[in-house]
ZAMARGU-4260 file (C-alpha; in steps of 0.2 Angstrom, whole numbers, plus 5000, padded with zeros to 4 digits):
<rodrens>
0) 5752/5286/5398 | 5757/5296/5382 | 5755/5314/5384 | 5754/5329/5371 | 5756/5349/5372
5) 5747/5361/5362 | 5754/5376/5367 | 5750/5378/5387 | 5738/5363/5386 | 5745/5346/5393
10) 5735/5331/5385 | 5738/5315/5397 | 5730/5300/5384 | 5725/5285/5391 | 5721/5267/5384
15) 5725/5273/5364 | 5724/5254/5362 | 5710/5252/5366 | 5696/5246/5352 | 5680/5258/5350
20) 5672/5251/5333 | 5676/5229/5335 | 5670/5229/5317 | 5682/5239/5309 | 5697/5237/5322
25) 5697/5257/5326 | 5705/5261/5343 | 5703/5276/5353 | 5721/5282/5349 | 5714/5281/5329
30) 5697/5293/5335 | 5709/5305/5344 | 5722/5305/5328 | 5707/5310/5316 | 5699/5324/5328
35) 5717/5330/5329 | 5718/5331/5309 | 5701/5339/5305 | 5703/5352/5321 | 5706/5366/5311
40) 5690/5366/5302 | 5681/5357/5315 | 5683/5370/5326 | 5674/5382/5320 | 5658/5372/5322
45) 5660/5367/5340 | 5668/5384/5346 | 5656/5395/5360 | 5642/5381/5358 | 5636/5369/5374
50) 5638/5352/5367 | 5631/5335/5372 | 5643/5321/5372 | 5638/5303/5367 | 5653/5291/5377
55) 5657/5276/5375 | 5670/5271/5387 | 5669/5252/5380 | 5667/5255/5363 | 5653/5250/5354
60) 5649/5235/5363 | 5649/5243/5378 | 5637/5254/5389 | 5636/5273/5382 | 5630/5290/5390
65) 5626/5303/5385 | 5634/5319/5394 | 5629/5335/5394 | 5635/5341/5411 | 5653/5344/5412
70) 5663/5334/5425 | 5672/5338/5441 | 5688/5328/5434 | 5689/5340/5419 | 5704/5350/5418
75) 5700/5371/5422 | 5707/5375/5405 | 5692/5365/5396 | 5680/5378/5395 | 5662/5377/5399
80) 5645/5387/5399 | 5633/5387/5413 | 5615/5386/5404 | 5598/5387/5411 | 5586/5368/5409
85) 5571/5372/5398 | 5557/5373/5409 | 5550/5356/5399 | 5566/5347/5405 | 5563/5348/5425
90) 5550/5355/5437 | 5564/5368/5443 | 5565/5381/5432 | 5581/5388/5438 | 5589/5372/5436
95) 5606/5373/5427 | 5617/5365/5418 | 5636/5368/5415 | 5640/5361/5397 | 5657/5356/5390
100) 5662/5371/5378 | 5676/5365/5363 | 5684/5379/5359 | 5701/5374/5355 | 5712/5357/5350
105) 5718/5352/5367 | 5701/5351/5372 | 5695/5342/5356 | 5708/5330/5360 | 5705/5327/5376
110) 5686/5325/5375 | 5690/5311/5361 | 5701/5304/5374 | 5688/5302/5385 | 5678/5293/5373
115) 5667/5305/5365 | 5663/5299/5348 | 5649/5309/5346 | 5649/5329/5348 | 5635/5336/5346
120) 5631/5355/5349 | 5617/5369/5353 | 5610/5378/5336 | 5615/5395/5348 | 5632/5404/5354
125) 5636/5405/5374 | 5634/5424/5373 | 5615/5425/5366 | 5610/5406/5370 | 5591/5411/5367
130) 5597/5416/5350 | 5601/5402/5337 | 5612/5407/5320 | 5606/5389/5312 | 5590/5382/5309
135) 5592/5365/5304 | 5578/5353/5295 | 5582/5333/5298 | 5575/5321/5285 | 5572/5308/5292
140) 5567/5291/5283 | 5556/5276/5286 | 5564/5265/5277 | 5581/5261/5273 | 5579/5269/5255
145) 5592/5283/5253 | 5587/5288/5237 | 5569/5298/5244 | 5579/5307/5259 | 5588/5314/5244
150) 5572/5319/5234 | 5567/5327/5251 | 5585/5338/5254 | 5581/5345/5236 | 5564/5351/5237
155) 5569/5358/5256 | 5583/5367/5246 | 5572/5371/5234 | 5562/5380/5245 | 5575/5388/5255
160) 5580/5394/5237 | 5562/5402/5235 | 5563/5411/5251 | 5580/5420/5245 | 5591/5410/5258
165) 5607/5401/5257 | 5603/5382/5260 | 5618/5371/5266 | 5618/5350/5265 | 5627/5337/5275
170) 5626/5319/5278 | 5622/5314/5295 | 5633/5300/5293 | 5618/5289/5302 | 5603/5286/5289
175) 5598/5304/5284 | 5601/5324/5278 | 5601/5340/5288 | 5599/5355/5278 | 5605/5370/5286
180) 5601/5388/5285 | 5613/5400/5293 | 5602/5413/5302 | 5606/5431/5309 | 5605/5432/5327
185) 5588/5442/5330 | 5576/5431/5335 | 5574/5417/5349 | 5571/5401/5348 | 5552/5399/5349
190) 5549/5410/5334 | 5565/5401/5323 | 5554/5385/5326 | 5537/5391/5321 | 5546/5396/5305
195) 5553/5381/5303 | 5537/5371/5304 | 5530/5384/5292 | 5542/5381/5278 | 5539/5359/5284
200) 5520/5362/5282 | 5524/5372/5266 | 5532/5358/5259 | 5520/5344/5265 | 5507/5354/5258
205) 5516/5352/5241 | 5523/5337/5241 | 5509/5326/5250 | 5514/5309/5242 | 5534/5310/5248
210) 5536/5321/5262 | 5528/5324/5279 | 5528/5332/5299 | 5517/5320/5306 | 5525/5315/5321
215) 5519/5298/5322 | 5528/5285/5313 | 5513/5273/5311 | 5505/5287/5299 | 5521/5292/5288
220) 5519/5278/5279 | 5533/5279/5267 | 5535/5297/5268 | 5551/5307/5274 | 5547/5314/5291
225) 5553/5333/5292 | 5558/5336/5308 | 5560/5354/5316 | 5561/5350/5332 | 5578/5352/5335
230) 5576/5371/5333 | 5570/5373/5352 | 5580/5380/5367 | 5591/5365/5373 | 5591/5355/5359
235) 5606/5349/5350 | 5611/5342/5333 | 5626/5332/5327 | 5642/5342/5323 | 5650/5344/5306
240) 5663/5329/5303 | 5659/5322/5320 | 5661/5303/5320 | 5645/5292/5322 | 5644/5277/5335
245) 5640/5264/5321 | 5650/5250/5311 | 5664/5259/5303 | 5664/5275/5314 | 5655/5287/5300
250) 5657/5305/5302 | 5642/5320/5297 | 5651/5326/5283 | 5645/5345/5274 | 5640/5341/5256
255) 5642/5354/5240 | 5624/5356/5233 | 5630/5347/5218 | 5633/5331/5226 | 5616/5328/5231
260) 5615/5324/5210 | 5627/5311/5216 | 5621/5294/5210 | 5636/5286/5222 | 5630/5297/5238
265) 5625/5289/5256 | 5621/5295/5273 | 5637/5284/5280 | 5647/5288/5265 | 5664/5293/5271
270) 5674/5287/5287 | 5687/5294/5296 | 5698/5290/5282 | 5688/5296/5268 | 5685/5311/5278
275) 5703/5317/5282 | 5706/5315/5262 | 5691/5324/5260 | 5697/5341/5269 | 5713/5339/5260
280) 5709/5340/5245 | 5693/5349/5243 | 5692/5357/5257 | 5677/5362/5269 | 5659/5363/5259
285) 5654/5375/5272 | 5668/5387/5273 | 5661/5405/5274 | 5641/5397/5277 | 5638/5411/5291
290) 5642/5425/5279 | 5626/5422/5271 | 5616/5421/5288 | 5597/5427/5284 | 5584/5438/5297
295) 5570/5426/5300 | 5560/5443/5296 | 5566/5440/5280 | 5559/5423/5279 | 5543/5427/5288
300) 5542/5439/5273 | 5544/5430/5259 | 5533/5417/5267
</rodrens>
């Protein structure tokens, strides 16, 4: 069993030769190498956030789980939050839940070690958790054209635009686009959503023929489906430049406005490869995004 120390942290890796993606040939010692490289910026997306960890001890072919509770066999230097179920979760309210928390490269590693392909996190911080600083809009299509999710990303910008916000972009590395809009940490949860759905109707309302918030996927037709629901207590959405569980291990990778002018560009566009080269040489799209953090009293406003 190899091990490796990142300051006081002792990292015992197990298996590295084991394959996760049989299509591609990519081991689990090849997923914890690439979490390893892109931890500096990483980092700062998974830091003092519950996450949900999709695992697949098997790789691909095999079973998967998703974890949201941490486990007992967790070292006590990999930190974790205790957070209350929403009450549409489980009859007992008071239910709770202690979430995995990533706050530094040991524990990055390690989760990766144990599988973890997929992090995703909570839109809100351990210290307000009923406060989210993102509100996120996920286009999502219902076909396997590319080119209208993109359409869609630029009138949600567009809009976001209109409102005097700062819209961010990013593949999901699956079939669609998040657009993300950094938020100031005043309001909870209900009211972020209920804006959110406002801005969706707004733009159904405009754009009848292409986009849509009807839940049902018989009645979207061809439309993209905005979807806001992730802006609810408990919910979570995929990390920046975590890796997807599909062929070729994809990773959600933050996108520069321009690029959605990018004839070439694809939900499942850059791998773990691609990625690493990506932070190299142009570095992180999002750098400073929470600088530019808007009151959703603002938005209600301009509304």
């Amino acid at each position: 069993m190899a091990k490796r120390q990142y300051g006081p942290y002792t990292v015992e890796l197990s298996k590295q030769d084991k394959t996760l993606f049989p299509d591609a040939g990519i081991t689990k010692g090849q997923l914890v190498d690439y979490y390893e490289a892109v931890a500096d910026t990483m980092l700062a997306y998974l830091e003092d956030r519950p996450l949900a960890l999709r695992r697949y001890p098997d790789g691909l072919d095999g079973d998967s789980f998703v974890q949201q509770r941490a486990s007992d066999h967790f070292p006590d230097w990999l930190e974790t939050v205790t957070v209350a179920r929403a009450e549409s979760d489980n009859d007992d309210k008071d239910e709770e839940v202690e979430h995995p928390v990533c706050g530094n490269l040991a524990s990055l590693v390690y989760l990766a070690d144990q599988a973890a392909i997929e992090f995703h996190r909570w839109l809100a911080r351990r210290d307000r958790l009923d406060h989210p600083d993102l509100m996120v809009f996920d286009l999502d299509p219902s076909t396997d054209a590319f080119g209208p999710v993109v359409d869609a990303a630029r009138k949600v910008v567009e809009l976001i635009r209109e409102l005097d916000a700062t819209p961010y972009v990013m593949t999901t590395g699956s079939r669609g686009l998040h657009v993300v809009l950094p938020l100031r940490r005043g309001a909870g949860f209900d009211d972020v959503r209920e804006v959110a759905e406002t801005m969706a109707d707004t733009l159904a309302d405009r754009y009848p023929d292409s986009l849509t918030t009807e839940h049902r996927k018989r009645d979207r037709g061809k439309r993209i489906y905005l979807d806001v629901m992730r802006n609810a207590y408990g919910q979570t959405s995929i990390t920046p430049y975590s890796v997807r569980a599909r062929a070729g291990a994809p990773v959600a990778m933050p996108l520069t406005l321009d690029e959605l002018d990018d004839s070439g560009l694809r939900p499942d566009g850059y791998n773990l490869e691609g990625a690493r080269k990506r932070l190299e040489q142009a570095g992180d799209a999002w750098q400073g995004m929470h600088r530019h953090g808007v009151s959703l009293a603002s938005l209600r406003k301009s509304l």
